[in-house]
N, C-alpha and C positions, 0 to 999 in steps of 0.2 A: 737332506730333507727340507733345509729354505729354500736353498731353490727347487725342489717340485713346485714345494708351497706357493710361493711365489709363482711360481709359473700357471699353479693352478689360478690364482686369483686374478692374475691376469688373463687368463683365458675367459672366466667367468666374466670378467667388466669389461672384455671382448660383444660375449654373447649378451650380456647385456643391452649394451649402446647399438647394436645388429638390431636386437628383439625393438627397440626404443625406435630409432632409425626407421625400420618395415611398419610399428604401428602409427609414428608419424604419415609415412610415405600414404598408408590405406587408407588415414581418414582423410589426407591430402586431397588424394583422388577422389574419395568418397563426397565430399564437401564440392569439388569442380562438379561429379555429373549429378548431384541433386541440384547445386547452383544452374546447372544447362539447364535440365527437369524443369526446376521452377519459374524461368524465364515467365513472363507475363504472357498466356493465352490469349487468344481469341474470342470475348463470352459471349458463350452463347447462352441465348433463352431457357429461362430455369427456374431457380428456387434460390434465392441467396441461404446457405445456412450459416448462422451462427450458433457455433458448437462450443459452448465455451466450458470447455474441462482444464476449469483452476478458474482463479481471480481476476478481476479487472483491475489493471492495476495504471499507474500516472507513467511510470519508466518500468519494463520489465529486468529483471536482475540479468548480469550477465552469469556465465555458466563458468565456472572454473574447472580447464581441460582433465583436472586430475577425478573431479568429481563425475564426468560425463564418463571418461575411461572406465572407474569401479562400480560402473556399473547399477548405481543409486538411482532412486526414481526421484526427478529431476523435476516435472510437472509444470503445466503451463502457465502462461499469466499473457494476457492481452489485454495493450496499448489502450488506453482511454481515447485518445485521438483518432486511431487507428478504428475503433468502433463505431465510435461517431460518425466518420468523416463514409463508412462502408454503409450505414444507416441513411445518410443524408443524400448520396449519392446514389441509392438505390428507390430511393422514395421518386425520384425523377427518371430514371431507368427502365425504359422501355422493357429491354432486354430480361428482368427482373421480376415473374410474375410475382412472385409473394416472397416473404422475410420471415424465414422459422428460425425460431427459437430453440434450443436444444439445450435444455438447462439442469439437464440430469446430477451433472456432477461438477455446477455452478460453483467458485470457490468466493463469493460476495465483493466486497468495494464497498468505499467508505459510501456513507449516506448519500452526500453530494454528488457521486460520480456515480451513483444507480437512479438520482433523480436525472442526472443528466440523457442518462442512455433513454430513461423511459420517458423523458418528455419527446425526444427521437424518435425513438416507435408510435410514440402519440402521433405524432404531426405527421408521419408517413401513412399511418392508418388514415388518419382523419385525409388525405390526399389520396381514398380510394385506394392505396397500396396493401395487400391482405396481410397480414402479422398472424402468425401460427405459435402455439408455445407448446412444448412439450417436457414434462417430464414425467419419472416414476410418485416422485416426490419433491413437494417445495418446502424450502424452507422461507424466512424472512425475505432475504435478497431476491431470491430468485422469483418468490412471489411479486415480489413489486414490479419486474419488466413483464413479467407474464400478465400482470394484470393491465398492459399497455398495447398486447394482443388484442386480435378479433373474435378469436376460436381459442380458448384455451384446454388442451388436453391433458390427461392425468391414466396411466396406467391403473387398470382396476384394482392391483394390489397396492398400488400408492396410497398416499394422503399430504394433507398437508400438517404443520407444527411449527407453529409461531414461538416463538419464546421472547420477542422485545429484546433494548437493549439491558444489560448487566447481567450480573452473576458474583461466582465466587473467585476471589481472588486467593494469590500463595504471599503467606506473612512467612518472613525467615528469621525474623527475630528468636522464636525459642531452639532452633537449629542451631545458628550461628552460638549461643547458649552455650548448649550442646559441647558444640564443636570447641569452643574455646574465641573464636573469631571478636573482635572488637571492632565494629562497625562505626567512625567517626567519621560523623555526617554534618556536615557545613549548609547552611540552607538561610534561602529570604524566601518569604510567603509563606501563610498559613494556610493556603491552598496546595502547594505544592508536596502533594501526597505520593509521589513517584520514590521518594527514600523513606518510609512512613514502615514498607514489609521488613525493614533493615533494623528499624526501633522500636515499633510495635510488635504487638499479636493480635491487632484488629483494626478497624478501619476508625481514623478520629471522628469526632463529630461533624469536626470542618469540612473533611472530605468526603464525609455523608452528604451532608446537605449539599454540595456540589454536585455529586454523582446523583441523588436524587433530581436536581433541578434538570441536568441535562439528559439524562436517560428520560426522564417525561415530555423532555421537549421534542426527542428523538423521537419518541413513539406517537407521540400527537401527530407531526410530522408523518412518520409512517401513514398512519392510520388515514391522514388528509390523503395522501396520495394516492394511495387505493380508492377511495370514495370519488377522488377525482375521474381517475379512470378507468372505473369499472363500478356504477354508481352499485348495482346489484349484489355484491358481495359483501354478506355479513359476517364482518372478523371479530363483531365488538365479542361473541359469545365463543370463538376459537379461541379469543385473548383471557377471557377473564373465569371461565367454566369449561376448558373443553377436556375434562376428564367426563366430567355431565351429561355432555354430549358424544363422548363418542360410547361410552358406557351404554347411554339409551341405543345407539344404531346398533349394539352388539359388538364394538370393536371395529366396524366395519368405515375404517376413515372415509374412502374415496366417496361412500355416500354420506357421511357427515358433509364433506366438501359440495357433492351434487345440492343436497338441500339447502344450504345456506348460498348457492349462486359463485360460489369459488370458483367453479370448473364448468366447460360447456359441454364436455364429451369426454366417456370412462371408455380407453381402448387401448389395445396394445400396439407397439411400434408397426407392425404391418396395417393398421387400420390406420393409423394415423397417416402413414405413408402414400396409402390409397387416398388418401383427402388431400393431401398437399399435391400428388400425381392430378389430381381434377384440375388443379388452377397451374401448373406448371409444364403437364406433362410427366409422360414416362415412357421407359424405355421395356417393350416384350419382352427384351433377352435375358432383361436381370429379374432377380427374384422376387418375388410378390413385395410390394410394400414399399418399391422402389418407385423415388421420382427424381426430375432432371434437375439436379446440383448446378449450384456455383459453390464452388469454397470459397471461404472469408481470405483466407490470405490471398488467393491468387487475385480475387477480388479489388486487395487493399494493393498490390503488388503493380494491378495493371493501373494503378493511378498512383504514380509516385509524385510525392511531393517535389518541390521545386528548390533549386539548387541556390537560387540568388533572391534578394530581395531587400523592401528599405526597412520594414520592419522586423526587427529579430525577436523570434523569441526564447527565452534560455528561461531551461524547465530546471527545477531544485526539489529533486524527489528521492525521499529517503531517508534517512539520518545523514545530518550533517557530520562529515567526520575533519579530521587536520590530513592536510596531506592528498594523494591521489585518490582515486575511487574507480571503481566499474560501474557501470549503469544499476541502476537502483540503490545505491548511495549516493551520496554530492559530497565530495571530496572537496574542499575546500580549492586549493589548488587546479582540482581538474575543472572546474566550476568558470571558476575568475582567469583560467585559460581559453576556454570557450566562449569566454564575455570579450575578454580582448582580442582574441583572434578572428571574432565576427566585427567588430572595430575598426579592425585592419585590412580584413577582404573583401568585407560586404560595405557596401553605400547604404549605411544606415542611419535611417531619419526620425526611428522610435525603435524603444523597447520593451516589451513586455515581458516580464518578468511572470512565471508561471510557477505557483510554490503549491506543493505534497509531502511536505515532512514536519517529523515532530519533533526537529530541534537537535541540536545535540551538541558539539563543541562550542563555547562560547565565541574564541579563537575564529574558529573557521565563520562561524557566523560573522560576524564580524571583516573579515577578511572579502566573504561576499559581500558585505554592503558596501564595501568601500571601492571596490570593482565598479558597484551598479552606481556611487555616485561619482565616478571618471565619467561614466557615461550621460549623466547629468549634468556634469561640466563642463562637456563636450557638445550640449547643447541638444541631447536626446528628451524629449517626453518620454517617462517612467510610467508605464501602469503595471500595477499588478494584478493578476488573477487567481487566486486562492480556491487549490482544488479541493479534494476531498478534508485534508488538515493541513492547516498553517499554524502550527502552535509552538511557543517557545522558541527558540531559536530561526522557527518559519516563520514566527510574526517580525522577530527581530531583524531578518532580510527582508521585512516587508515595509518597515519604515521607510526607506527612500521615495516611495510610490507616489507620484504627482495625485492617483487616485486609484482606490483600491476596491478590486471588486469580488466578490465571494457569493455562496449560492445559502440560503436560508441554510439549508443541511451541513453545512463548513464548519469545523471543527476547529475553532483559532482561540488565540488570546494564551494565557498557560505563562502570562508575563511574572518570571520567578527563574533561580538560579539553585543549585547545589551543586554539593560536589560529596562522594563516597570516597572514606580510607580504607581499607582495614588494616589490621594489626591484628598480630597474632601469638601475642606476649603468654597468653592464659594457655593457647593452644600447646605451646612451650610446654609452659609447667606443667600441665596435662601426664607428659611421657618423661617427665624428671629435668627437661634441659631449660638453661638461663644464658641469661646473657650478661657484659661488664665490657666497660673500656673506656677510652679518655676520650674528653671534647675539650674542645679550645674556645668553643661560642657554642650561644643558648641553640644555635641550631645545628649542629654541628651532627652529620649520621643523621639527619631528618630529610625526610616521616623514616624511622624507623619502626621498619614492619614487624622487626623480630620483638623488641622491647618497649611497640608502645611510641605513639608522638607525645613530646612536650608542650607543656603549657604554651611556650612560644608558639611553637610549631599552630596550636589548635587557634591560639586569638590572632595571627599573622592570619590564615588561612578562612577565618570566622570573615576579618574586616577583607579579605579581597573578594569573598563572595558578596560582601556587604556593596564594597565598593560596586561591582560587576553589577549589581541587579539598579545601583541608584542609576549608572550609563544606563540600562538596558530604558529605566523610565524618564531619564533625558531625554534621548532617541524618540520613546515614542509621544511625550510630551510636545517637544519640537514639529516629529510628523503629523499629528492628531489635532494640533493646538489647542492643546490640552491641558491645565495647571498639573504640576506633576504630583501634588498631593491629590488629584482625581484621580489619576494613571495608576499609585500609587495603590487607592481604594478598589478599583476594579482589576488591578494588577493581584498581588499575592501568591499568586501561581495558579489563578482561578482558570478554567478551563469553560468557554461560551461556546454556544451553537453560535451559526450563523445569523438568526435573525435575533438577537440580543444582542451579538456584537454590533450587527449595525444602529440597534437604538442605542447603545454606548458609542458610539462615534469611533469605533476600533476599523470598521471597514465603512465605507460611503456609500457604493451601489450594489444590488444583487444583480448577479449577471453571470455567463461562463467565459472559457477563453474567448469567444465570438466577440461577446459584447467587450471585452477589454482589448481585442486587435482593431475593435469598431472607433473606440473610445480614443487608442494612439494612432490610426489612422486622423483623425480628426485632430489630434493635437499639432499633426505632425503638419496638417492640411494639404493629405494625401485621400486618396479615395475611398471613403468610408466602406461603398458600398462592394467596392473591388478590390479587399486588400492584398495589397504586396508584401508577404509572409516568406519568412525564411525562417528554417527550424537552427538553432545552435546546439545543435545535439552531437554527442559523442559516437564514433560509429561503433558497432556492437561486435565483440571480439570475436575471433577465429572460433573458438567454442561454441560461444551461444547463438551465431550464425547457423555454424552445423545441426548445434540441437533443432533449430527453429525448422531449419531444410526440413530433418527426420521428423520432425513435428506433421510437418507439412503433408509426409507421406505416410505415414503411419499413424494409427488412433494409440493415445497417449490417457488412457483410465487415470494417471498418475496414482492409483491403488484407493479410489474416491470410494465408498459405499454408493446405493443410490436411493436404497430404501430407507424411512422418514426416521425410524432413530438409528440407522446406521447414522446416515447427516449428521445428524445433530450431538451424534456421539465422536465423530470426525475432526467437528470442528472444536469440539472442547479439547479432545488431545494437542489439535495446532494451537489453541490458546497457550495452553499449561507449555508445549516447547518453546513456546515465544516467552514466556513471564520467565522459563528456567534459563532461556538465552540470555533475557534480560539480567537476571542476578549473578550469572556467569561473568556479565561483562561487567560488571560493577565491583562485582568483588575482585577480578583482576586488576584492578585500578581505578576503572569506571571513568580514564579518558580526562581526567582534569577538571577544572569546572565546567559546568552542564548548565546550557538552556533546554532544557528537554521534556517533553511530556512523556513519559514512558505510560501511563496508562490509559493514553488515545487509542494505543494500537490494537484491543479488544473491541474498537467499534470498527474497523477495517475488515479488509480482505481478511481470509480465517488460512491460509494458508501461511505456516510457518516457513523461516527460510530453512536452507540444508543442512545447514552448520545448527539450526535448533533442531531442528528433527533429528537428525545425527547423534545430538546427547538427551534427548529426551527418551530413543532408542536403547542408547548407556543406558538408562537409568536401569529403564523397565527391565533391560535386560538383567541388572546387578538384584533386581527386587526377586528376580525367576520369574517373569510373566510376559 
């Protein structure tokens, strides 16, 4: 009977690696004739669309082959560059009759990088170029590019619903309770309210008044941009009354939105279609409502970027982690590989440093600056440009920067350090079991998870954080030139919009990547007006290449509602799987000490990653719902 057995199981890790083998071999193929497919067209005369189902994002994540195989809805996310550079280019585009908007099932972007895109639609419109917007329903985000349209359309059963920035957040303190868990939390700053759901059961005062200062300055912000470009739309009474008002229309949103100038035309996608067919053309054969496309990717596809060039720029989007990374992380490592290897191959005369995260290994941070100042030593001009968020460990790779530029809506500062233990000694006793045995020194089995860290353990680990945040306001002290008992004061783990930071002297100019490749051109006393740009970017893996192909050819709902509280009910569940990812990773260790803002990320993109969707999924499923 062993050897059947055996033999059977052999047979089976046979048909196995066979079964493994053929699915490689398929998407092999698969992946060659959509890469043929995709090759760069011919454009012809059209409509550019931008159809953006999911988030704008700085780096989009790469796909992990296992997650694309099970068959998980995976969902989009587009390039902040890559939008821009389709915008900018199309404004001068013959070829190009008009630029629709297609924002049904919009997944947001941080403040900065939705002013960005809309000051683009702006200056294309304002160049005679037509700007169409469509959706069933807007929300925030998506309202702010739509209102950088010429024509903005709204399905008659649409509306729009604003909600501003904040909301409710998850404390885990009476869980952990509960559970038995002992949350031992190392921290500098009385700002730094990212370990605060670990020890409380509500939000400090400290962290109040923070989050009050900046969500008003957000929405002020908001509120200007609209007024700006679309003087006629009154939001003050959507924002501060619109049960009031939609109560009086009968419920009936889309004309709440007609009366207050929100919207220029209530229709449905074949009407809309017929309007955009006016200014592009259309094609008899296809079905009512159709007009002549360009896609965004083939779009961005038949203008690729350039392979060489003097100034680099190396993007840092993500969570800073230790070690390698896939794109939409910055791996420490993978990072300061791409810094040195453009060093190496490229003839570079500046660099510009491009930051989108909210911090995260102190370690790895750290490790990046010290990369970006070889390249300082080596006699490069440093600027940086600070996207949607530079906070925490983003600002701490931003020190080096000869000069540093960020947009009013930028999300920086968060100068402060922690670090999470847990221990699980209570949980123990909980189910009857303990713990004993010998040590030799005070630290001896530390952090021991099962029994609990020692006094050593907890005042060792107090002063290294202690220590870590006084570096972190040397650093910026040094860079800012700034006495570090100010650094100090405006530091604490405090969390600024972009135009406070710049009257705190944390950044020096407002401006985008543009104006910071303008700025190292000019240091470099190279061509301000023609720079010579090279990306230092990671190429995108065998996976999320495929995904992108299949993207390409097939429409990807990624399972978005479109209607106004599906939205908004949408994006609160990516919140809650983001805040439970976050407390997942924390209580697994939580990574060592941290420069991090964990609660920037409720003003970003609302698109959760896989790996949180995934157990927010677990959850719901273990509740039975």
């Amino acid at each position: 009977m062993k050897l059947v057995r055996g033999a059977w199981k052999l047979l089976v890790g046979i048909k196995d690696a066979l079964v493994l083998v053929a699915m490689l071999l398929f998407f092999g193929l698969l992946f060659a004739a959509l890469n043929a497919r995709s090759r760069p067209a011919a454009i012809k005369d059209g409509a550019l669309v931008l159809e953006l189902n999911g988030p704008i994002v700085e780096q989009p994540e790469d796909v992990a082959p296992l997650a694309m195989l099970s068959g998980q809805q995976i969902g989009n996310q587009y390039r902040l560059r890559d939008v821009l550079r389709a915008i900018d280019l199309a404004r001068e585009d013959k070829r190009v009759k008009a630029i629709v908007l297609d924002l049904d099932r919009f997944g947001g972007a941080y403040p900065a990088a939705l002013g960005e895109v809309q000051e683009a639609l702006m200056k294309a419109r304002a160049a005679g170029k037509p700007v169409l917007a469509y959706a069933t329903a807007y929300t925030d985000g998506g309202y702010r590019l739509a209102s950088a349209a010429s024509e903005i359309w709204m399905d008659p059963m649409g509306g729009t619903l604003f909600m501003g920035p904040g909301g409710s957040q998850l404390f885990y303190k009476g869980l952990l309770d509960k559970l038995g868990v002992n949350a031992h939390v190392y921290r500098v700053g009385k700002f730094k309210s990212a370990v605060e759901p670990y020890t409380r059961a509500d939000q400090s005062p400290e962290s109040r008044e923070a989050s009050q200062a900046l969500y008003g300055a957000l929405l002020d912000q908001w509120r200007e941009s609209i007024a700006r470009a679309r003087p006629k739309a009154q939001v003050a009474g959507l924002l501060t009354r619109p049960a009031q008002l939609v109560q009086a229309a009968g419920g009936n949103l889309a004309q709440v939105d007609m009366q207050a100038g929100l919207v220029d035309h209530l229709g449905d996608r074949i009407a809309f279609g017929r309007r955009v067919a006016e200014l592009a053309g259309s094609d008899d054969k296809k079905p009512a409502g159709n007009f002549t496309t360009i896609k965004y990717q083939g779009y961005v596809d038949a203008h690729p970027l350039p392979k060489k060039g003097k100034i680099g720029v190396l993007t840092v989007a993500g969570e800073i982690i230790d070690g390698q990374s896939q794109q939409g992380n910055a791996g420490g490592d993978t990072v300061t590989d791409l810094l040195y290897r453009g060093l190496i191959d490229q003839d570079l005369k500046a660099l510009v440093l491009r930051v989108d995260s909210p911090g995260g290994s102190v370690l790895a941070s750290e490790k990046i600056r010290r990369a970006v100042m070889e390249a300082k030593r080596r006699g490069l001009p440093v600027v940086v440009s600070m996207g949607g968020l530079a906070a925490s460990g983003g600002y701490w790779i931003s020190t080096p920067g000869d000069v540093i530029f960020a947009e009013p809506g930028t999300i920086t500062g968060s100068i402060g350090i922690f670090a999470v233990l847990p221990t699980f000694e209570k949980t123990l006793a909980k189910i009857g079991l303990s713990t004993d045995g010998v040590r030799t020194t005070p630290l001896s089995g530390q952090p021991d998870v099962l029994s609990g860290t020692s006094p050593e353990l907890d005042a060792v680990a107090q002063a290294g954080v202690e220590h870590g945040y006084r570096e972190f306001i040397t650093r910026v002290s040094q860079s800012r030139k700034l006495p570090p008992a100010r650094v100090d004061e405006i530091g604490q783990g405090r969390v600024w919009i972009g135009g406070v930071a710049h009257q705190l002297k944390l950044v020096d100019r407002f401006g985008g990547l543009d104006a910071a490749v303008a700025e190292a051109a000019r240091r470099a006393k190279l061509d301000a007006a023609k720079p010579d740009v090279v990306w230092l970017d990671k190429k995108p893996g065998f996976a999320a290449e495929l995904v992108r192909q299949i993207s390409n050819n097939e429409d990807d709902d990624a399972g978005a509602p479109a209607d106004a509280l599906g939205r908004i009910a949408w994006q609160q569940q990516q919140v809650m799987a983001t805040a439970l990812g976050d407390a997942r990773r924390l209580i697994a260790g939580g990574g060592g000490v941290r420069a991090q803002c964990l609660e920037c990320g409720g003003l970003g993109p609302v698109r959760a990653s896989l790996a949180d969707r995934t157990l927010w999924q677990m959850v719901l499923a273990k509740l039975g719902w």
